[in-house]
C-alpha positions as CSV (number, residue, x, y, z in Angstrom):
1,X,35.6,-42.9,-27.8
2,X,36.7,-40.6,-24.8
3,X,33.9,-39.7,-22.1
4,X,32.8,-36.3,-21.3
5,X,31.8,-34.7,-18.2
6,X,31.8,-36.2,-14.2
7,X,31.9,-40.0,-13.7
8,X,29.3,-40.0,-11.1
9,X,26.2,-37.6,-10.6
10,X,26.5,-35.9,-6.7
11,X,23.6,-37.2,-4.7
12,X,21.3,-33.9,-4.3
13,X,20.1,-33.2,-0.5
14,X,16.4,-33.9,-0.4
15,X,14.6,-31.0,0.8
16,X,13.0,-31.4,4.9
17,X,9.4,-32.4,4.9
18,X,9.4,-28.7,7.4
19,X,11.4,-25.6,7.4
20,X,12.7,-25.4,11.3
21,X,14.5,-22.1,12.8
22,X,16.2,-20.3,10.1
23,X,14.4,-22.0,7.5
24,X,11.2,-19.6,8.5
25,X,10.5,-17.0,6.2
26,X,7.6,-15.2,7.3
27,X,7.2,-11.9,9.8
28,X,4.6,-13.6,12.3
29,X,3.8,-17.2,13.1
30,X,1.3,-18.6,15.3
31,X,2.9,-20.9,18.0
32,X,1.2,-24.1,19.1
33,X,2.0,-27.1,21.8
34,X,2.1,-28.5,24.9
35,X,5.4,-26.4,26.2
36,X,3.7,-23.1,25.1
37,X,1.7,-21.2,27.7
38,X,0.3,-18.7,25.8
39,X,-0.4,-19.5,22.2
40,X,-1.2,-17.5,20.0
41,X,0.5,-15.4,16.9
42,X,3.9,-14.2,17.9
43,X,7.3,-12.0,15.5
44,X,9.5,-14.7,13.8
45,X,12.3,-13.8,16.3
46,X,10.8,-14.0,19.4
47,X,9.3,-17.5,18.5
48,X,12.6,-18.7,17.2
49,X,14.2,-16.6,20.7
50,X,11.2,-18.5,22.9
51,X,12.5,-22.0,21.0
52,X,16.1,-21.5,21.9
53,X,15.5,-20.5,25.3
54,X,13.7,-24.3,25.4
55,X,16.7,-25.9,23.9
56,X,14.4,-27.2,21.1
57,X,13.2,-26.3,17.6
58,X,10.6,-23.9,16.2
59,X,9.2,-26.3,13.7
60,X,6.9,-25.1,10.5
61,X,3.9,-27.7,10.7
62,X,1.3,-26.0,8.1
63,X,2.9,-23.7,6.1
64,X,-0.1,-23.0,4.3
65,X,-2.2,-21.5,7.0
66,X,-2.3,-17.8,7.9
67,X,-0.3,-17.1,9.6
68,X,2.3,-20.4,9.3
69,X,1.4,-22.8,12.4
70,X,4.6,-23.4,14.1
71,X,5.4,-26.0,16.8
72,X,8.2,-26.1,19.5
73,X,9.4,-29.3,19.4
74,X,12.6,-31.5,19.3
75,X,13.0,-31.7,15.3
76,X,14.5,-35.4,15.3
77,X,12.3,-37.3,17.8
78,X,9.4,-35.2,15.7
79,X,10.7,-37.0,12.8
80,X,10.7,-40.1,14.5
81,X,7.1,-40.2,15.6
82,X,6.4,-39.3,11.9
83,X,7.9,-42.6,11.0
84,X,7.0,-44.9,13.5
85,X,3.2,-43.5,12.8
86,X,3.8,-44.4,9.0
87,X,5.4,-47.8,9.9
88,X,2.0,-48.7,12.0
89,X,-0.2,-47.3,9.5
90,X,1.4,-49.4,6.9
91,X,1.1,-52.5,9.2
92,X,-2.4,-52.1,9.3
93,X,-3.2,-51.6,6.1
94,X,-4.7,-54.6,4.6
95,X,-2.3,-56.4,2.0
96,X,-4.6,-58.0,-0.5
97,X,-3.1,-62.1,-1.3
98,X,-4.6,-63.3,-4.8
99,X,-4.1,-67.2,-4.5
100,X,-4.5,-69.5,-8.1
101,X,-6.0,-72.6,-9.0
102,X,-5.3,-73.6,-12.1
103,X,-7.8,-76.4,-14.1
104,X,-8.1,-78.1,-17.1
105,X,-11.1,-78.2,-19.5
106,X,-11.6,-81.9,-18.5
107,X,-10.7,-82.1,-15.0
108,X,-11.9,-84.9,-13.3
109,X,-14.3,-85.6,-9.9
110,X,-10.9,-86.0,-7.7
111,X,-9.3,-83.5,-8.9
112,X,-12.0,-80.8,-8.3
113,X,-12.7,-82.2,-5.1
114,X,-8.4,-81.5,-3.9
115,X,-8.4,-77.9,-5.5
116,X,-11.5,-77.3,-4.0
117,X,-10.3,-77.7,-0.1
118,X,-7.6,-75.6,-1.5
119,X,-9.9,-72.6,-2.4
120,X,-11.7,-73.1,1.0
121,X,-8.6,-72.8,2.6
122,X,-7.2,-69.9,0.7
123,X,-10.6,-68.2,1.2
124,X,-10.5,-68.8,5.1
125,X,-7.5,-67.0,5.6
126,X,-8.7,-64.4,3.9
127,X,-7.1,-64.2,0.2
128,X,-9.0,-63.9,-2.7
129,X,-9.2,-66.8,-5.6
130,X,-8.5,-66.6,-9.2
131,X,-9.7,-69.4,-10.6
132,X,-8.4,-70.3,-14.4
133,X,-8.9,-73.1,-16.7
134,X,-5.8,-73.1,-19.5
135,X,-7.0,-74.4,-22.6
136,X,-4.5,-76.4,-24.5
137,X,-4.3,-76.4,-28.3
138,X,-7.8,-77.7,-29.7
139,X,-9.5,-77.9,-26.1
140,X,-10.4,-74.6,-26.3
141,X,-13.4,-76.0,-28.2
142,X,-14.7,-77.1,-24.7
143,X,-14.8,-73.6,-23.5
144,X,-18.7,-74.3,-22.4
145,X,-17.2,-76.9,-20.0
146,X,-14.4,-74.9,-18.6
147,X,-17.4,-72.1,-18.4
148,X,-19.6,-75.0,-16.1
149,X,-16.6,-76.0,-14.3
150,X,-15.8,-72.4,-12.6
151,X,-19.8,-71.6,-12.4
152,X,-19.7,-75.3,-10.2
153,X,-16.8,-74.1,-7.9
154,X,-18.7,-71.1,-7.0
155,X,-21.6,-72.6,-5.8
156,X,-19.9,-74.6,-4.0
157,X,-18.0,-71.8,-2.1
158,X,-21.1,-69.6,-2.2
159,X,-20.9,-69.9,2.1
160,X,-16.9,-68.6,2.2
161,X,-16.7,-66.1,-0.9
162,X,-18.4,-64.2,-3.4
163,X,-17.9,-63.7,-6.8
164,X,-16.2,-60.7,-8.2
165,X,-15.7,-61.2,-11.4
166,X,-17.8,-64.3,-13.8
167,X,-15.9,-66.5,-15.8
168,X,-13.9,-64.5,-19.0
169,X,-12.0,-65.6,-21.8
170,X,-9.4,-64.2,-22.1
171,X,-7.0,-65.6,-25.0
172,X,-6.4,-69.0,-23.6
173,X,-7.8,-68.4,-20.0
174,X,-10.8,-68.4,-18.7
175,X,-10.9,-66.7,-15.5
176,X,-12.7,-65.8,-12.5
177,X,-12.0,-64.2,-9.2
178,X,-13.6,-65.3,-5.8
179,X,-13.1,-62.8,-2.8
180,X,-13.6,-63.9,0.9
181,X,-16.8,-62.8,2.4
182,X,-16.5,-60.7,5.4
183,X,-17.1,-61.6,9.2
């Protein structure tokens, strides 16, 4: 079977975020900035005339306005600071951690006890807990204990987290989420 058309799509230029110099298309703009003395609405070419005369470029910031907002500005250090603001922003954005710990129906003193630091610790540095108990083949008849078991590991982090969600069933699960209280 023969192939028809091109053997590779050409990568399409994404349009700028802002229309800069030529890009303009309106009669008046209103010129903003630090390198403007003056601000105020000026004619498209003596804005774009004032930005060449700075070496730099007359930059569409909010093209819906009326008239369009323009800045004078280096376009690629603008572009920059749009990034590197984006980058922080990103950094500080909190990133949510969900942390498991998995039990049986019929898990013992010791047991609950290990997992337990676990969800201490995992609460402390701030994650949340999803706590789950996998029934096995005919243990989900012992869903009540499963039920007591997760009731029991939130009291006893009742001082580092609070419950989001009580224990569920869901299929073979029963689950419930504990998110860190805040400081």
């Amino acid at each position: 079977m023969k192939r028809r058309g091109p053997k590779f799509q050409p990568r399409r230029e994404q349009e700028p975020q802002h229309r800069i110099n030529q890009k303009i298309r309106v009669p008046q703009v209103r010129l903003v900035g630090d390198n403007i003395e003056n601000p105020g609405v000026f004619q498209l070419r003596e804005a774009l005339q004032l930005a060449q005369e700075l070496e730099l470029d007359l930059v569409e910031i909010s093209p819906k306005a009326d008239p369009p907002v323009c800045k004078i500005i280096d376009y690629s250090k603008f572009l920059y600071q749009q990034k590197k603001k984006q980058k922080e922003m990103k950094a500080k954005a909190t990133k949510i951690v969900v942390k498991e710990i998995r039990f049986g129906p019929q898990t013992d003193e010791h047991d609950f006890q290990f997992k337990l630091r676990h969800a201490e610790k995992f609460l402390k540095e701030g994650a949340k807990v999803k706590a789950f108990v996998f029934f096995k083949g005919r243990s989900i008849l012992f869903k009540e204990q499963g039920e007591i078991l997760l009731l029991r590991l939130a009291t006893e982090l009742e001082e580092l987290g609070s419950v989001e969600q009580m224990p569920k069933l869901e299929g073979k699960r029963m689950t419930m989420f504990i998110s860190p209280k805040k400081k």
